[in-house]
N, C-alpha and C positions, 0 to 999 in steps of 0.2 A: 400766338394768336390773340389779337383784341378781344376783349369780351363785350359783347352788344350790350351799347349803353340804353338800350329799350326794356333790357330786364333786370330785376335785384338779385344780387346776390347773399348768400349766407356764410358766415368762417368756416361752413365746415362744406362747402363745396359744392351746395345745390346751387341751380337757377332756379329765379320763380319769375312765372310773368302775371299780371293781372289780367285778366278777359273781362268782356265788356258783359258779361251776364254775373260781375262779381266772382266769379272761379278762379283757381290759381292753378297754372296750369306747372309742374314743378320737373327737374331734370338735372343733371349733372353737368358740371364745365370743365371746359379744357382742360385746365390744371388738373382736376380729377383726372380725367379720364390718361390725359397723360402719365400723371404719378403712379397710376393702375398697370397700366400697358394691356395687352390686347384681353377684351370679357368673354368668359366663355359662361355665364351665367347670370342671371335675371330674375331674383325672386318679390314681384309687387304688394303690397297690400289690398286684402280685399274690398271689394266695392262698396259702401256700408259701413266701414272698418270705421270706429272714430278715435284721431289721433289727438294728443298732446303734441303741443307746442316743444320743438326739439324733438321728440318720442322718434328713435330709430323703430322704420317705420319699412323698410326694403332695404335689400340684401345685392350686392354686385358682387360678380367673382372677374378678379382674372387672372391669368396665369400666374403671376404675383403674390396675391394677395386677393383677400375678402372683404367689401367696407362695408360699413352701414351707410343706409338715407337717411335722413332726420328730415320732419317733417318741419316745415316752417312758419307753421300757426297752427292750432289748435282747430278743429275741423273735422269733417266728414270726407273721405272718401267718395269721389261721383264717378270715376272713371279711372280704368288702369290703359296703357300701353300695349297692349299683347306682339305686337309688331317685335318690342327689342325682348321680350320672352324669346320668342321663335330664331331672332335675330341680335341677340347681343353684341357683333361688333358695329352694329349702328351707332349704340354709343363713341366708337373711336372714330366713326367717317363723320359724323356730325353731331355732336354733343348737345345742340341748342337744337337741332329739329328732332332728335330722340328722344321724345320726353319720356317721364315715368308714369307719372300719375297726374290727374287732377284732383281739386278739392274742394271744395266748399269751409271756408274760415268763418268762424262764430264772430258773430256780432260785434264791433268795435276791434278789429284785424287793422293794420292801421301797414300798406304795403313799403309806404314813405321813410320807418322806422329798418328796412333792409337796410345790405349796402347798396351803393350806385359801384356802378362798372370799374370807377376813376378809383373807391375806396379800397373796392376790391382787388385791385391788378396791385394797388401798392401793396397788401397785405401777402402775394402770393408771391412778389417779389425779391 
């Protein structure tokens, strides 16, 4: 699967997209969710929560295996997911519209410094 060249990626297997209110709206990609195989578990951080830059940050289970999220800026917590709570194999039917979390990134968050899709596909390669 291509990975949409409209969002950044991270080495350790999030997506993050920017929103136009400044938020980052963040989520798992294919490779993940593949290397995973099927989730049976969803635990987010709470709303309020403030993470560090990297700071595993949420929990995935699946049959396999248990990974962490790692957050991808340093930031607040604005919104979780509850949808792939309720429903964790959304992650495996669509990994880029299952997000996890959103966030609010402190001051000089710079999105440009992720990877782009092209860096990323070669690294997963």
């Amino acid at each position: 699967m291509k990975h949409p060249d409209h969002l950044r990626y991270t080495r350790t297997h999030e997506w993050v997209r920017a929103e136009q209110d400044g938020t980052l709206t963040v989520g798992i990609t294919h490779h993940a969710q593949d290397a995973l195989g099927e989730m049976v578990y969803v635990e987010l951080p709470e709303v309020g929560r403030k993470l560090a830059a990297e700071e595993p940050c949420a929990v995935i289970e699946s049959v396999k295996a248990a990974s962490d999220v790692y957050a991808p800026a340093a930031g607040e917590v604005m919104a979780v997911n509850d949808a792939v709570v309720k429903s964790p194999g959304d992650l495996n039917q669509d990994p880029y519209a299952a997000w996890l979390y959103r966030m609010k990134p402190e001051a000089g968050f710079d999105a440009g410094k992720l990877l782009e899709a092209a860096a990323y596909e070669k690294g997963v390669a």
